[in-house]
TINURO-472028 format. One line per 8 residues: their letters; for each residue x, y, z of N, C-alpha, C. Coordinates in steps of 0.02 Angstrom, whole numbers, plus 50000, padded with zeros to 5 digits. Atoms other than C-alpha are relative to their C-alpha. Last residue first. Layout:
BEGIN
A = X Y Z X Y Z X Y Z  ...
% end
This chain:
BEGIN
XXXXXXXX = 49995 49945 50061 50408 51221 49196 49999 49956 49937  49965 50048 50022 50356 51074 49343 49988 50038 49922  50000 49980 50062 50290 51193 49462 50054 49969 49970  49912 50023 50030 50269 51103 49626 49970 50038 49933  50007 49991 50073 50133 51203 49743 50057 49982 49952  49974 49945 50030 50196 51167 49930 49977 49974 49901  49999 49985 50046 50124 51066 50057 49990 50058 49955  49942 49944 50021 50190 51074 50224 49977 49994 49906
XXXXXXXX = 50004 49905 49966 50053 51000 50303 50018 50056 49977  50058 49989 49941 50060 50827 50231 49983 50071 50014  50007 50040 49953 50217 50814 50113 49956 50027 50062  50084 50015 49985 50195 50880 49952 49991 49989 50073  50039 49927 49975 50356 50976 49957 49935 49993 50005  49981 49964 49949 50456 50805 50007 49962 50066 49998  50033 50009 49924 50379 50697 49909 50001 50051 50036  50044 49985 50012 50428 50807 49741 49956 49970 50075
XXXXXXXX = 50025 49930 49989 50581 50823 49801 49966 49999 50006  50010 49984 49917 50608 50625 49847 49986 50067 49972  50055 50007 49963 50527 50584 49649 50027 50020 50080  49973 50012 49932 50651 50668 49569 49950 49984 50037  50044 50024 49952 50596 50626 49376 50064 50009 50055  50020 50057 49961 50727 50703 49235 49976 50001 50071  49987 50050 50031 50761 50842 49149 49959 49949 50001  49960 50042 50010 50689 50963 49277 50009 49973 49959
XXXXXXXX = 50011 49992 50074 50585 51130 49271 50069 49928 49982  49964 50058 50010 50556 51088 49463 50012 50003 49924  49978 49984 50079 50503 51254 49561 50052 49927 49969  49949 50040 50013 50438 51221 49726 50011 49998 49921  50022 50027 50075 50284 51357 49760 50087 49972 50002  50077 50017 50021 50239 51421 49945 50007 49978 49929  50008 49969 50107 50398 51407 50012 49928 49977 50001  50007 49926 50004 50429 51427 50225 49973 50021 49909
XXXXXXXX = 50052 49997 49936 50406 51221 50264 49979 50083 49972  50053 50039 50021 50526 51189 50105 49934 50031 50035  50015 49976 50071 50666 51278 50168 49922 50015 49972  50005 49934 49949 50637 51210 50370 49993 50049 49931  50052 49973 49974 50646 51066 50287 49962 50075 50003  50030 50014 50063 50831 51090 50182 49905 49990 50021  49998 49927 50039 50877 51149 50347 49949 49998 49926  50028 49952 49958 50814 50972 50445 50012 50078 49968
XXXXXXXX = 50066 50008 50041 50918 50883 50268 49941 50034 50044  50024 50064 49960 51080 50970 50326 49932 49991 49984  50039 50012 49946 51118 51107 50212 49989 49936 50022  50040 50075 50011 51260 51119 50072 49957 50012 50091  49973 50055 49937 51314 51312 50073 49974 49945 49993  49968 50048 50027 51251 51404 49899 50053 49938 50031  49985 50042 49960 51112 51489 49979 50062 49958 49952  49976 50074 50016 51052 51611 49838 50041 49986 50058
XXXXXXXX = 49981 50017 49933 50894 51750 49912 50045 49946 49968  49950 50052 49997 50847 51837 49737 50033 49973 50079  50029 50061 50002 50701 51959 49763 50065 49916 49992  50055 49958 50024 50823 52107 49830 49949 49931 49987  50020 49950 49938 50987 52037 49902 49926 50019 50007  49960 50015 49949 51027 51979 49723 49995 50021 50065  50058 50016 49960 50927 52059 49619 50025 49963 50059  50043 49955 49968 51059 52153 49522 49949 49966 50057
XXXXXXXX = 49957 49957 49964 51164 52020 49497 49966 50049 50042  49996 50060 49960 51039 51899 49417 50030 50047 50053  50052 49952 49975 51005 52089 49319 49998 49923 50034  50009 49931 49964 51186 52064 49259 49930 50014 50045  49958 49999 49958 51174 51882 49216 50022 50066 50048  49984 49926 50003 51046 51886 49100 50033 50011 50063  50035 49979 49919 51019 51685 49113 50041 50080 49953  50068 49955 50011 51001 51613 48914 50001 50041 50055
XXXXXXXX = 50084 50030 49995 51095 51457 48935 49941 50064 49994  50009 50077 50045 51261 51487 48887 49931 49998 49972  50010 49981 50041 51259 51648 48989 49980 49962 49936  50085 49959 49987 51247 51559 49149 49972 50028 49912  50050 50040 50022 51386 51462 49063 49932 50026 50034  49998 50039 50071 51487 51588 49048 49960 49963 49994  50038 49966 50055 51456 51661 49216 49979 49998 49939  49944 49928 50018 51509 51538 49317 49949 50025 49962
XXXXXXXX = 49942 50005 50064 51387 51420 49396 50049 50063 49979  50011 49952 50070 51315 51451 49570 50048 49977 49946  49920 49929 50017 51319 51330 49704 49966 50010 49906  49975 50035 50050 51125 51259 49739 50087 50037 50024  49922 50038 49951 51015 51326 49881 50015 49960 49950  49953 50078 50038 50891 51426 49786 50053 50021 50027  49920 50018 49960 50767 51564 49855 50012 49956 49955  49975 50060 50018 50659 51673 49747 50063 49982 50036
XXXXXXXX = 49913 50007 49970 50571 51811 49819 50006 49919 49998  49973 50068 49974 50403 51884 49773 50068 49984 50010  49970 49994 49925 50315 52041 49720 50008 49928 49999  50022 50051 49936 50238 52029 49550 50047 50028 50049  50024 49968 49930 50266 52190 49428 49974 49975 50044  50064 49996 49996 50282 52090 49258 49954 50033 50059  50010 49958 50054 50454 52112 49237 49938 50005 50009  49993 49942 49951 50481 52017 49431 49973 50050 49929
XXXXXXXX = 50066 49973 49941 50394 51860 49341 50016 50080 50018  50040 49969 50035 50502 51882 49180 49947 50004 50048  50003 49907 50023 50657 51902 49260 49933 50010 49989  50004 49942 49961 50604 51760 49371 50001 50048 49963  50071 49984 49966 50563 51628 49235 49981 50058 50061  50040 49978 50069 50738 51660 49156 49928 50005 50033  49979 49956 50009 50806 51611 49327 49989 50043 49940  50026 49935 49930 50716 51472 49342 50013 50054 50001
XXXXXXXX = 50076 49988 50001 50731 51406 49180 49966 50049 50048  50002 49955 50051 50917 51410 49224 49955 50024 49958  50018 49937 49965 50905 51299 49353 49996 50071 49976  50028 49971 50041 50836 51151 49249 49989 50092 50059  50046 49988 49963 50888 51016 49361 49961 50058 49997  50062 50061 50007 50989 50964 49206 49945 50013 50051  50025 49983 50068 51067 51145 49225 49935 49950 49985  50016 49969 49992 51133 51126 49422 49915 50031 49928
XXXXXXXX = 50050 50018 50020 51167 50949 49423 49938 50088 49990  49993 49987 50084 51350 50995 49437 49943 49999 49973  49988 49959 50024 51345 51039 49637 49988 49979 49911  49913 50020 50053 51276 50877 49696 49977 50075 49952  49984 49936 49997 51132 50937 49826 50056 50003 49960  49941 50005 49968 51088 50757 49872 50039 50065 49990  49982 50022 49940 50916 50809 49836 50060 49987 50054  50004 50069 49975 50940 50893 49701 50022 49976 50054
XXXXXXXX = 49990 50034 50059 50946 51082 49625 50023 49917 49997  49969 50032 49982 50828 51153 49745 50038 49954 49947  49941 50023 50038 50748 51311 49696 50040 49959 50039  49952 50046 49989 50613 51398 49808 50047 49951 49936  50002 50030 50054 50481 51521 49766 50064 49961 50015  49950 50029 50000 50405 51625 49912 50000 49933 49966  49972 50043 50009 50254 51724 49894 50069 49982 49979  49944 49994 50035 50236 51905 49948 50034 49936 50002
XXXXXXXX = 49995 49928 50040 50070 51940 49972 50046 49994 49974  49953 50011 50078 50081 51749 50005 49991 50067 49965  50055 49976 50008 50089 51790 50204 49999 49988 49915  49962 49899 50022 50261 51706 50281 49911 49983 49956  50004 49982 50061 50200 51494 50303 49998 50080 50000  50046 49962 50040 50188 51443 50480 50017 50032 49937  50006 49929 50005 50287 51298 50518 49940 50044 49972  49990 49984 50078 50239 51108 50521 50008 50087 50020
XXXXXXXX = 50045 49977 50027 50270 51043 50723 49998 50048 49929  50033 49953 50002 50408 50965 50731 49956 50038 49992  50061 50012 49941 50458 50791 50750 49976 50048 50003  49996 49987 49946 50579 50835 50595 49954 49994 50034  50030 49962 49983 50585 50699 50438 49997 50029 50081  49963 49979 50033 50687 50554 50390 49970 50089 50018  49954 49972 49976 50617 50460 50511 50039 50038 49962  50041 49946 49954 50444 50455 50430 50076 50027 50037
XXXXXXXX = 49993 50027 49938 50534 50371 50276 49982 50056 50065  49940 49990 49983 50486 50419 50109 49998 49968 50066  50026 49960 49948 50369 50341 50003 50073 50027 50016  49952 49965 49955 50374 50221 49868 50004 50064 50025  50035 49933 49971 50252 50085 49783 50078 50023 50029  49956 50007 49899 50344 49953 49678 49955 50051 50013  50034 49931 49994 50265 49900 49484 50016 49997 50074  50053 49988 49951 50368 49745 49430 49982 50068 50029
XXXXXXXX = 50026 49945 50004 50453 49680 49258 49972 50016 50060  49974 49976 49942 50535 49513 49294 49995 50069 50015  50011 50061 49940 50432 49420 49168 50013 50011 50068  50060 49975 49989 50483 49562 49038 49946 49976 50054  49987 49930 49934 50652 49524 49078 49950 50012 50004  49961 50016 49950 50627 49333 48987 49998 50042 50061  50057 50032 49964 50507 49394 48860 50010 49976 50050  49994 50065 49991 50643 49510 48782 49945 49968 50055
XXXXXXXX = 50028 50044 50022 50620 49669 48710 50037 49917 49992  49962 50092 50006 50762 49742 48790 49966 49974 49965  49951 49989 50020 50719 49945 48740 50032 49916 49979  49989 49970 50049 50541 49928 48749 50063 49983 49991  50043 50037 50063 50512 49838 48896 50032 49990 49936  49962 50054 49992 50645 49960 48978 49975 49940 49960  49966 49996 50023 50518 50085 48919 50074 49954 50026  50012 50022 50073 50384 50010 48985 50068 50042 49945
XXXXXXXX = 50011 50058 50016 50468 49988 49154 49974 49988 49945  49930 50033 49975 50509 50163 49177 50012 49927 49972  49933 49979 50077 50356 50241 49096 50050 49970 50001  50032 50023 50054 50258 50152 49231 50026 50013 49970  50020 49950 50052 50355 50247 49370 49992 49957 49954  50043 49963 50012 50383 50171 49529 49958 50027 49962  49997 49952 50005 50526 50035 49473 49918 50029 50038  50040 49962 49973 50573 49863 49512 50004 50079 49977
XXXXXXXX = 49982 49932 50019 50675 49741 49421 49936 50021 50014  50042 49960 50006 50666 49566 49483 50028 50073 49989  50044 50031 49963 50757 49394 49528 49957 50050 49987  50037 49947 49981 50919 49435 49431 49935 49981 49995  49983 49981 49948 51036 49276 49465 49947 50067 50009  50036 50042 49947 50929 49183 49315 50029 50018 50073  49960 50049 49975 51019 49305 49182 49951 49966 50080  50029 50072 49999 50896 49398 49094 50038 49933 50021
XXXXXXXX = 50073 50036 49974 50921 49556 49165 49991 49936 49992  49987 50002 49922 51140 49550 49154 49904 49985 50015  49987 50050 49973 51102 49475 48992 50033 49992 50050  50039 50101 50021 50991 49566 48919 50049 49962 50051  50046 50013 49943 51102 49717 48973 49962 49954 50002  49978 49995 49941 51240 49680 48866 49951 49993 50053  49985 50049 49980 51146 49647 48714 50022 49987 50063  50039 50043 49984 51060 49798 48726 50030 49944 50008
XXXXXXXX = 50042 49982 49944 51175 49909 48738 49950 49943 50009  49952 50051 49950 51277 49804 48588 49975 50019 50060  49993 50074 50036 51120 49850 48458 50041 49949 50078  50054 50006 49986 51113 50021 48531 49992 49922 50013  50016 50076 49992 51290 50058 48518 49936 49988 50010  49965 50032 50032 51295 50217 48572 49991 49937 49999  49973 50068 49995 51195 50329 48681 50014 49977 49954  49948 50017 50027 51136 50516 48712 50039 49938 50002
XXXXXXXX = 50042 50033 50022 50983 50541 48816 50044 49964 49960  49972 49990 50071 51061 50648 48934 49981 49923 49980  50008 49937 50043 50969 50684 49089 50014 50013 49946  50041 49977 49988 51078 50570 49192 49976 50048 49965  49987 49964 49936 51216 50508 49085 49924 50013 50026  50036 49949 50005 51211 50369 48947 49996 50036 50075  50015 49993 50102 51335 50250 48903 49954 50065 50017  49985 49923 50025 51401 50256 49105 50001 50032 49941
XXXXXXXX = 49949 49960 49969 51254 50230 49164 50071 49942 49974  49925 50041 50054 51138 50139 49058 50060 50031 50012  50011 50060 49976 50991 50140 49207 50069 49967 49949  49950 50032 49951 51026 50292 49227 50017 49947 49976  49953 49965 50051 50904 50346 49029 50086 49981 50055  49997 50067 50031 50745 50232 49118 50078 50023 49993  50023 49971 50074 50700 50325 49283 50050 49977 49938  50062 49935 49993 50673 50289 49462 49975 50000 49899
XXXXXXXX = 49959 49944 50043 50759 50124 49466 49960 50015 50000  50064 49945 50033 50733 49943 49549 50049 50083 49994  49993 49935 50028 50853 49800 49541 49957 50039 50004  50071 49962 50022 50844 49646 49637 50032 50078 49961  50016 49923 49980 50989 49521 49664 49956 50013 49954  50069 49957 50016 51033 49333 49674 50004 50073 50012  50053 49997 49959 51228 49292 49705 49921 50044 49974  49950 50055 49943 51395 49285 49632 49952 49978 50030
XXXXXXXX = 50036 50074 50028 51321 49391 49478 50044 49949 50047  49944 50046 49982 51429 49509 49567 49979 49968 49937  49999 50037 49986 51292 49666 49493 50071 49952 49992  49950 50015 49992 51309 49827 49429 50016 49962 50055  49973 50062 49968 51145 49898 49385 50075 49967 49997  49964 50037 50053 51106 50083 49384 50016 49932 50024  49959 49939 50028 51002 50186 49499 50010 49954 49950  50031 49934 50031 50972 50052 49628 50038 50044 49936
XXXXXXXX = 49977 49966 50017 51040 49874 49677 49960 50070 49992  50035 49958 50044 51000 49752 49792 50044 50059 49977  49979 49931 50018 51096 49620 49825 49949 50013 49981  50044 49958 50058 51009 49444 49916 50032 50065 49973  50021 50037 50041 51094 49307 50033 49973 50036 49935  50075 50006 49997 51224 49410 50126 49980 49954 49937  50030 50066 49986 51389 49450 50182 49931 50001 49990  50038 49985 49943 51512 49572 50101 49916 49952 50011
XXXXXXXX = 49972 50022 49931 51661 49511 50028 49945 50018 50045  50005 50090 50007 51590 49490 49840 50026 50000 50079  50064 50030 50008 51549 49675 49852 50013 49942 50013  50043 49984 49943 51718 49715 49901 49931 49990 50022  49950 50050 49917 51810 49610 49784 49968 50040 50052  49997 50092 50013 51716 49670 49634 50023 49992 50052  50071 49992 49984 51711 49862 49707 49963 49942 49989  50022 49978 49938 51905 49877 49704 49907 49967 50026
XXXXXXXX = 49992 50061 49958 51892 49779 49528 50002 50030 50092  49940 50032 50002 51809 49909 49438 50025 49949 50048  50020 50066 49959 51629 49932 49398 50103 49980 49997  50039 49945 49934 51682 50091 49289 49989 49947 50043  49960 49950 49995 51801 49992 49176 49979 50026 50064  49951 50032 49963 51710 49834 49172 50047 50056 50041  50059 50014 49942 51551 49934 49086 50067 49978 50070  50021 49954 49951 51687 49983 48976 49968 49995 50050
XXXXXXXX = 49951 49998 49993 51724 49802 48913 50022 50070 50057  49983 50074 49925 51563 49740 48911 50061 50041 50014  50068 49977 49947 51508 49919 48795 50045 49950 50066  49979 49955 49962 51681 49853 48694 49951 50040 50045  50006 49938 50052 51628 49691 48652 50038 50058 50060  50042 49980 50002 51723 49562 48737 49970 50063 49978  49997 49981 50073 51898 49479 48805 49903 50024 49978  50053 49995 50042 51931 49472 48961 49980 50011 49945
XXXXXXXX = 50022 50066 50075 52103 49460 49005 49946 49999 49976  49945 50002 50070 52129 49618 49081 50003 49950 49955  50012 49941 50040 51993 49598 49190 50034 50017 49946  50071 50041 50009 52061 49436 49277 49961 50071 49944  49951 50047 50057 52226 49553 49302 49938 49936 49971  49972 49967 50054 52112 49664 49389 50047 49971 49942  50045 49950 50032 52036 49549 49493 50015 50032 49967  50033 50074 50019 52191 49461 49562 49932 50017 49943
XXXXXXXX = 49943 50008 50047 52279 49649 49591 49949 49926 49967  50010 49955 50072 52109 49688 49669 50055 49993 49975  50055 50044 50049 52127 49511 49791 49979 50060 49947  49969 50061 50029 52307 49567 49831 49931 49983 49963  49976 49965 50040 52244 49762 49899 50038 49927 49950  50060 49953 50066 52103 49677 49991 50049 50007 49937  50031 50075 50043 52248 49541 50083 49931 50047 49942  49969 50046 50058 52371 49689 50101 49962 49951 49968
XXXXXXXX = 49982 49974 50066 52249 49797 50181 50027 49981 49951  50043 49989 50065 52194 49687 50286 50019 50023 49958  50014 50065 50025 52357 49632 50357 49925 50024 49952  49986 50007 50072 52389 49816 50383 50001 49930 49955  49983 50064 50011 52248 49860 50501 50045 49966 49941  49972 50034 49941 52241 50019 50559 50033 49924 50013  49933 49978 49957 52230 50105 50412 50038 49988 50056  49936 50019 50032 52125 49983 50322 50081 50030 50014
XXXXXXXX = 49972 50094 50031 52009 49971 50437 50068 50001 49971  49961 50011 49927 51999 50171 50480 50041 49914 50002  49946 49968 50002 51948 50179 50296 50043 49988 50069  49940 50025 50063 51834 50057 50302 50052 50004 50006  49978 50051 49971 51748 50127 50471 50040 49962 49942  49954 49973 49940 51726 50281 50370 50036 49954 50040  49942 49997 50024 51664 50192 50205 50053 50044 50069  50001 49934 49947 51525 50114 50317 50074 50019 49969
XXXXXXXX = 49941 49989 49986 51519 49958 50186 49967 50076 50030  49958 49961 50032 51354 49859 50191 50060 50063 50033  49913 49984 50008 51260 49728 50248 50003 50056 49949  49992 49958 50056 51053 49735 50288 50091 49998 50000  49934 49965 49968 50964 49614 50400 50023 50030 49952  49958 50013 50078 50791 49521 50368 50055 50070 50033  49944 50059 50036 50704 49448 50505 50033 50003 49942  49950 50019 49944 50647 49623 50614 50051 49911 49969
XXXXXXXX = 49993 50068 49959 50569 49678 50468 50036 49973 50019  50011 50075 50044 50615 49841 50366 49991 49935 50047  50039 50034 49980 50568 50004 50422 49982 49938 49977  50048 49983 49938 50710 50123 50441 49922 49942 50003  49945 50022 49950 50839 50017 50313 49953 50024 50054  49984 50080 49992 50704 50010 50169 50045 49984 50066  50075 50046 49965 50623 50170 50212 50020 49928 50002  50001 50019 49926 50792 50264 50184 49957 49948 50039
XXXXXXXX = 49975 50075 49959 50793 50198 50009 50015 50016 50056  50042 50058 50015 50721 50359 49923 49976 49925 50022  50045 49994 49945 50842 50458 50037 49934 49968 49974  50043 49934 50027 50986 50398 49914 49940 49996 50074  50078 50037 49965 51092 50272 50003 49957 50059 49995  49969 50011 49929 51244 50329 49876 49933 49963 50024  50032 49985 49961 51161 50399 49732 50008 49987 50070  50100 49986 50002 51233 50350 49599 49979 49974 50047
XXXXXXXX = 50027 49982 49912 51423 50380 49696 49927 49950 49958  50069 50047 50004 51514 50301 49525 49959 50025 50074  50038 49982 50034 51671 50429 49482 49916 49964 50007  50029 49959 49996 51748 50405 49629 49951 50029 49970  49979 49953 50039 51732 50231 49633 49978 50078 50022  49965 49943 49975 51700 50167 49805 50038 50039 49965  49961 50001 50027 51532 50095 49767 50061 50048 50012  49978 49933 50021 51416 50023 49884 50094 50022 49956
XXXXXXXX = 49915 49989 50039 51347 49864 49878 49993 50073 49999  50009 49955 50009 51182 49817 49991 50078 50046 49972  49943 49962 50002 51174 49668 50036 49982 50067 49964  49997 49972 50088 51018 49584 50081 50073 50038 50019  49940 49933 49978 51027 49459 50246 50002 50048 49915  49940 49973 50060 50875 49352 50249 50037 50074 50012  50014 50047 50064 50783 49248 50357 50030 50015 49938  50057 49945 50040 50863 49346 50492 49992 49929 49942
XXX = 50000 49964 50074 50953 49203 50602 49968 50037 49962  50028 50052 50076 50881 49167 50773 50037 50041 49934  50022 49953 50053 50963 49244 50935 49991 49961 49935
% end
């Protein structure tokens, strides 16, 4: 058996607070159809876990090299952005990354690189990318001056080989922010799709009659309960009263969990006549679906409702997609 020409790693993080995005379904295509000479590492946190429970020599030698790491952390000295950044990137995820085997990291979402080894970066959208200074959807950041410095010099460090994005805005506003001639060098335009296996062999459903179109609400892909607002579900729900006020016929689904009431109210929702409809044009799903359900969703809506924050490019694949396309309203 011949060596892959290259092995990429693929770091995952086992903060709790750090999932972004896990192996988002953006990056299925890279593991379903990547060339037979390049190989992929990374942690199966199930088999981990079993690892470390079964095995207590490992455990001791991991749980020695994050004492080693962490006390290496503690001495550091550096602005305080470097210093936080350290915080969230903690040593668990230093010593685990650096243990797993390959010639290339890639990262997504946000960067949080060994620097032990070359790696690629690409990213949907610019405002992640300063995770944890700035949140998804929130624009809100500090330090500008030391933001930048910091990242300069995780991009322009000679271990990062390229920063990829989809979205033109993405990359000129990164531009923008580093202005440096160095990262700008490593600027690159990516195509991205989804992955055919990610999808059911099924023939595309038939579509209900649109006398009485169906309006769907998904509040992100991975279905993370808090993203309910930034995914602008509360537009939606304002945008219904005033469709059903207007004497349309239709029926709004959304698979999300529901907020409390307070903050429904927060935002503008009329919470009593949410109530009322309920049963009636309101259909809410607030169970997590398997991504074949989440289909099967999709397949039956005639209009995908996205009044989002921020860019999801898998939704938006996903209701365009071939047969099954569905009208995105982007409020």
């Amino acid at each position: 058996m011949t060596r892959p020409l290259l092995n990429v790693t693929i770091p995952w993080s086992l903060s709790h607070y750090i999932p972004l995005d896990g192996f988002h379904p953006l990056y299925r295509a890279l593991f379903d159809h990547a060339p037979e000479n390049i190989c992929f590492s990374a942690w199966d946190n199930v088999k981990l876990y079993r690892k470390f429970r079964d095995d207590a020599s490992v455990r001791r030698t991991v749980i020695e090299q994050v004492k080693c790491e962490a006390y290496r952390h503690d001495r550091l000295n550096g602005s305080s952005i470097a210093m936080r950044y350290q915080e969230y990137f903690w040593p668990p995820d230093h010593v685990l990354t650096t243990a797993l085997e390959g010639d290339l990291e890639f990262y997504h979402t946000a960067p949080f690189p060994s620097l032990k080894r070359p790696f690629v970066f690409h990213c949907e959208s610019f405002v992640p990318v300063l995770f944890p200074f700035a949140q998804r959807g929130n624009g809100d950041a500090e330090s500008y001056e030391e933001l930048k410095a910091h990242y300069r010099s995780i991009f322009a460090n000679p271990l990062c080989l390229g920063i990829f994005s989809h979205v033109p805005e993405t990359l000129q506003a990164l531009s923008l922010f580093l202005s440096d001639p160095i990262i700008d060098g490593k600027l690159f335009s990516s195509r991205t799709g989804l992955s055919a296996n990610a999808f059911s062999i099924h023939d595309p459903e038939q579509k209900p009659s649109l006398s009485r179109p169906r309006f769907l609400f998904i509040n992100s892909a991975n279905q993370n309960s808090v993203n309910f607002f930034r995914r602008g579900g509360h537009l939606v729900l304002r945008f219904w009263k005033e469709f059903v006020a207007s004497s349309r016929d239709g029926q709004l689904m959304l698979r999300c969990a529901m907020p409390g009431e307070r903050e429904l109210c927060e935002y503008g929702v009329d919470v009593s006549w949410v109530k009322h409809e309920m049963g009636r044009s309101i259909v809410w799903d607030q169970g997590y679906l398997a991504s074949y359900e989440i289909q099967s969703l999709m397949a039956n809506a005639h209009f995908f409702l996205l009044p989002s924050v921020a860019l999801h490019s898998v939704s938006i694949m996903e209701a365009m997609r071939g047969e099954r396309f569905l009208s995105c309203l982007i409020l």
